[in-house]
N, C-alpha and C positions, 0 to 999 in steps of 0.2 A: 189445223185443229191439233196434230199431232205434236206439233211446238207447242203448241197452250199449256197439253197435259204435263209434256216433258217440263217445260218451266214452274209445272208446279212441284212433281215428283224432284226434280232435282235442279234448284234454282239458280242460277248464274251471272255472272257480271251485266252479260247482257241482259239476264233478267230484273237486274235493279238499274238498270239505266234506261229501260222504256219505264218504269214505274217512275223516276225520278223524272223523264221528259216528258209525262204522261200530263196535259193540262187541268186533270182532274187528279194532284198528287194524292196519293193515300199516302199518309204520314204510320198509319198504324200498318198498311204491307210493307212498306221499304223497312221498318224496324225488322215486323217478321223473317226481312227477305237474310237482315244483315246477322239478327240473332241465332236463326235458324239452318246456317247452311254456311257454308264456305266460303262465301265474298267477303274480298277485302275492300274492306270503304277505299283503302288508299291505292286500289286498284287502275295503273295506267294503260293505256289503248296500244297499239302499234305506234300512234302518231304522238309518243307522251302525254297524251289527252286525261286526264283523271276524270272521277266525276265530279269535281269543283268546277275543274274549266268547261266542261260539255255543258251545264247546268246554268253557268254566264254565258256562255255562246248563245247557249237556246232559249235564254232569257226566264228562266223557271227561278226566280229570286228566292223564292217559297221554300222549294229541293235545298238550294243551294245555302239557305242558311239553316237547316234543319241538318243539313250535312256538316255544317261549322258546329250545331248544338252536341253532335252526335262524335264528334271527334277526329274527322276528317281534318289529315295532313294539310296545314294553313301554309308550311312554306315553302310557296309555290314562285319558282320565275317565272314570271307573267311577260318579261318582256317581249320574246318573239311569239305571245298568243294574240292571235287576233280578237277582240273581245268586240 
């Protein structure tokens, strides 16, 4: 519960990355999440993972092109991702 609040009060990468793998995507929170606070759409993981690739891995097509409409970094080496 204490994560819920904090993710509200101060929102974080990994707080737009369960909304974007969320199968119920809210298109109008991930905007809020991305206008309102500190995340960079072109935000990468440890494992150079952005949230393009995470969004084709987990099959969220929806996320993933709503993240293309919105401006997320397209030039991606896809080569060694497993999609």
């Amino acid at each position: 519960m204490f994560k819920k609040i904090m993710s509200k009060i101060n929102p974080s990468n990994e707080t737009l990355k369960e909304t974007l793998l969320d199968p119920e995507f809210d298109t109008d929170k991930a905007l809020s999440l991305i206008n309102s606070s500190k995340i960079d759409i072109n935000y990468s993981d440890q494992d150079d993972n952005n949230f393009l690739i995470l969004t084709l891995q987990n099959k969220r097509y929806r996320a993933a092109c709503w993240l293309i409409e919105h401006g997320i970094d397209t030039d991606i080496n896809f080569d060694d991702v497993p999609l």
